[in-house]
N, C-alpha and C positions, 0 to 999 in steps of 0.2 A: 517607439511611438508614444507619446505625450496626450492624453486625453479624459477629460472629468477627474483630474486629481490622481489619475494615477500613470505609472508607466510601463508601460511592456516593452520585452523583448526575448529575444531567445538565444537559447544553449545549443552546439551540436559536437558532437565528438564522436569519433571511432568509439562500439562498444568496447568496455572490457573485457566480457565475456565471452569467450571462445565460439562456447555451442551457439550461442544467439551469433555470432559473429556470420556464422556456417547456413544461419535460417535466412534464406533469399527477404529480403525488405528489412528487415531486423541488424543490417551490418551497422544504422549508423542511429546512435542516442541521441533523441531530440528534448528538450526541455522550454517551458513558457517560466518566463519571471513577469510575475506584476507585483510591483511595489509602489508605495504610495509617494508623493513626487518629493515629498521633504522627510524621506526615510531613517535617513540616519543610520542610527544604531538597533534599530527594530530587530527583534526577531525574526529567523528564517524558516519557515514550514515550508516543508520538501512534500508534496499531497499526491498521491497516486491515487490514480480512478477506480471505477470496478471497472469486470468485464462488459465487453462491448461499448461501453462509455467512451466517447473520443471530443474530448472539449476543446481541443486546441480548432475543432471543427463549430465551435460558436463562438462568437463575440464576446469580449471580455465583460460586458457589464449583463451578461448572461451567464455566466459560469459565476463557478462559487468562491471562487478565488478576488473575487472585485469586494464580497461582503467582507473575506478575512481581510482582505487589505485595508480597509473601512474599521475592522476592529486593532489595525496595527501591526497585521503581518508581513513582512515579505513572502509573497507565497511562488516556491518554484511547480510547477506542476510537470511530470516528468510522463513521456509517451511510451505509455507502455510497449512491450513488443505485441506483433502482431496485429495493432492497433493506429487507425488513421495515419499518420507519416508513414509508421511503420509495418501498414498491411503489409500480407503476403501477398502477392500479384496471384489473381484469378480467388481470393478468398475475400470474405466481407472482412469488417473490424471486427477482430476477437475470437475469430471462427475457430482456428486456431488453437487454440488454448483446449477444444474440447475434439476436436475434428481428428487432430494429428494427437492425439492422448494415448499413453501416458507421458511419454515423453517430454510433448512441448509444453505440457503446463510445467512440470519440473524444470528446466529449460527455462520460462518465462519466470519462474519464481526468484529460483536460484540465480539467474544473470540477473532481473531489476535487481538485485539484491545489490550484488556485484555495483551494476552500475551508480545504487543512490550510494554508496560508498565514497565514487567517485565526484558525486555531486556534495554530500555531506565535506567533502576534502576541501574544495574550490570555494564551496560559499563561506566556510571558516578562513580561509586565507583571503579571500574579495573584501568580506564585510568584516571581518574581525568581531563578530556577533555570535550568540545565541544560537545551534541550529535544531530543530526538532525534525523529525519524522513519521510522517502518516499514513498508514492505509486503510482504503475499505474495501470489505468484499474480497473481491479477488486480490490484491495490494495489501491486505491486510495479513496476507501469508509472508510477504515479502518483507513487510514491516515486520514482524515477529520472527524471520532470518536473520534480520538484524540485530534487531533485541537480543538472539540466540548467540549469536557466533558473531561479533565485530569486535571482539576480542583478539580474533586473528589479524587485526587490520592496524596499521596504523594509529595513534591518537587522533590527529588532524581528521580522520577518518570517520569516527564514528559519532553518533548524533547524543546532542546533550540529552535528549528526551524524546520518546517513543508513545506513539497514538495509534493503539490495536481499535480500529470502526469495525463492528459486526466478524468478528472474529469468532477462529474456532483452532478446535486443537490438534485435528488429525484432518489432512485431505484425505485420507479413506475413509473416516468416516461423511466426508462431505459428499463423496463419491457415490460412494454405496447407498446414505442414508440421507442426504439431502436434496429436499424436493424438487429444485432445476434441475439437478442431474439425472435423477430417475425419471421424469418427465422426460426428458429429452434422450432417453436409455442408452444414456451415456455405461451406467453399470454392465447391460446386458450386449450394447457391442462390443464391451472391453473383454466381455466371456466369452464372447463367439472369435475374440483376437486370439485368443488361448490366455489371457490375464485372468487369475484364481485373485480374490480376496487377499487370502496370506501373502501371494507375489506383491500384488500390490503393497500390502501394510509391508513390507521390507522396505521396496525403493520410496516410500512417504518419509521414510525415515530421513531421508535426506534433508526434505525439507520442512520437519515438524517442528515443532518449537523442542529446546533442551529441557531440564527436567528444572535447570537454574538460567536462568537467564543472565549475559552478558552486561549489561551496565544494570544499576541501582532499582530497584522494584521500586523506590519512590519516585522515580523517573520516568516508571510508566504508565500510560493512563489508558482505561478499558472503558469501549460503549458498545452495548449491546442490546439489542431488542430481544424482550422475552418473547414474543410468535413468533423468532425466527425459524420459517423451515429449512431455509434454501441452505443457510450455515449455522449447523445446531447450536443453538443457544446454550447449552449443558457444557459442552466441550469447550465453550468462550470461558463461562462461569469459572469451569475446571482450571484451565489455562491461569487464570486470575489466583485462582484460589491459591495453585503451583508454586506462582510464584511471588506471592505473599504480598501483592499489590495492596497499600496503603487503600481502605476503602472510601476515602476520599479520592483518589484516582480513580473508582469503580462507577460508572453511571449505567444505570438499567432503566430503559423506557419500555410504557406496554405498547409496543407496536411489532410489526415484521420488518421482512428484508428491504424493501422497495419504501417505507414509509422514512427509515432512518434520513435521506440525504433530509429531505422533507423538514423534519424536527430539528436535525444541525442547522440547517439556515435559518429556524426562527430562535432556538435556542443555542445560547455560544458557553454556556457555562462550562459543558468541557474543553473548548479552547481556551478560557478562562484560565482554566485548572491548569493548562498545559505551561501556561504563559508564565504561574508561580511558580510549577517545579524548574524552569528554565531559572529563572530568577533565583531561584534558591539554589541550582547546582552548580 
């Protein structure tokens, strides 16, 4: 579909991912492209939501994917599991991820992972272009899987440049010590499941970031709000610090969790930033 200058349409393929494969709604990966109608050679931003976020459930010139495309992006926006396409039957969007824990957030992490792999592969062979990789929030674990470990993958596979939104360094500590999750006593039913603390911080391991990250530190770029509770700000810092992110890749706004989408849509300077390290790798 063809409209106000730009174009949509969509992606679907069998997951790669096994586990996700096995989670009833989750067998099949859905993906939105909006690109702007004389694209070219533009950059491709692969943008994953947070939780419960389901955008492919608004209008394109409502989601955030119409402004990148306005500043020049191809933007693929990929559906997370558990999420709008891909609910679970009898669960809302996203429920999921906290409801069926530990598991399925691991699960969700580890498989998008998987999958934008698969997507990162296609849009380098389609457009012959530039591909980046973005999460926030919840997505922003997935995107720093990547960053971690897409050294086991393929070349054609893995993203020129990587964009950690509101990121953090350990899901136990976001579990345990961030404020959706304790509100919502995610901590204390995962104690009454028989899950200790220490069990947990084992299987996080999975999917925590490495100690060196997979492609180039100048390749990656950090945004973080200092009040965030929900995903500790310290442990994003840390993450950064790790892995010796160029502090011109490093943007710190004073706001919380919920203000960030807020401030990327009026400020683009780190998609900006994104767009040189692309250019220069």
């Amino acid at each position: 579909m063809t409209r106000d200058g730009l174009h949509e349409y969509w992606l679907r393929a069998p997951t790669p991912a096994p586990r996700l494969a096995r989670r009833p709604g989750s067998e099949t990966l859905y993906a939105r492209v909006i690109e702007p109608v004389d694209a070219g050679l533009c950059p491709t931003l692969i943008f994953g939501s947070g939780l419960c976020l389901e955008f492919e459930l608004l209008t394109v010139s409502r989601g955030p994917a119409a402004r990148l495309a306005e500043l020049g992006w191809r933007v693929v926006e990929p559906i997370s599991p558990y999420h709008g396409l891909r609910a679970m039957p009898g669960r809302y969007g996203g429920e999921p991820f906290f409801a069926a824990g530990p598991t399925s957030s691991i699960d969700l992490i580890a498989g998008q992972a998987i999958e934008s792999a698969l997507l990162v592969a296609w849009c380098h062979r389609r457009f012959e272009a530039k591909v980046a990789l973005a999460g926030i929030s919840m997505t922003s674990f997935v995107a720093q899987q990547v960053a971690s470990r897409c050294h086991l993958w393929p070349a054609e596979a893995r993203p020129d440049g990587v964009m950690l939104i509101s990121h953090s360094g350990r899901i136990e500590d976001v579990t345990f010590g961030g404020a959706l999750a304790v509100t919502l006593g995610l901590d204390r039913a995962l104690a009454r499941a028989g899950w200790s603390r220490q069990a947990l911080g084992r299987l996080s391991q999975l999917i925590d970031p490495t100690a060196v990250p997979a492609i180039a530190p100048a390749n990656i770029v950090s945004v973080l709000g200092r009040t965030d509770r929900w995903v500790p700000y310290d442990d994003g810092v840390a993450v950064a610090q790790q892995w010796r992110l160029p502090e011109a890749n490093i943007f710190r706004y004073p706001l919380g969790h919920l203000g960030m989408p807020v401030k990327l849509s009026r400020d683009p300077r780190p998609f900006e930033r994104l767009r040189q390290v692309l250019a220069s790798s």
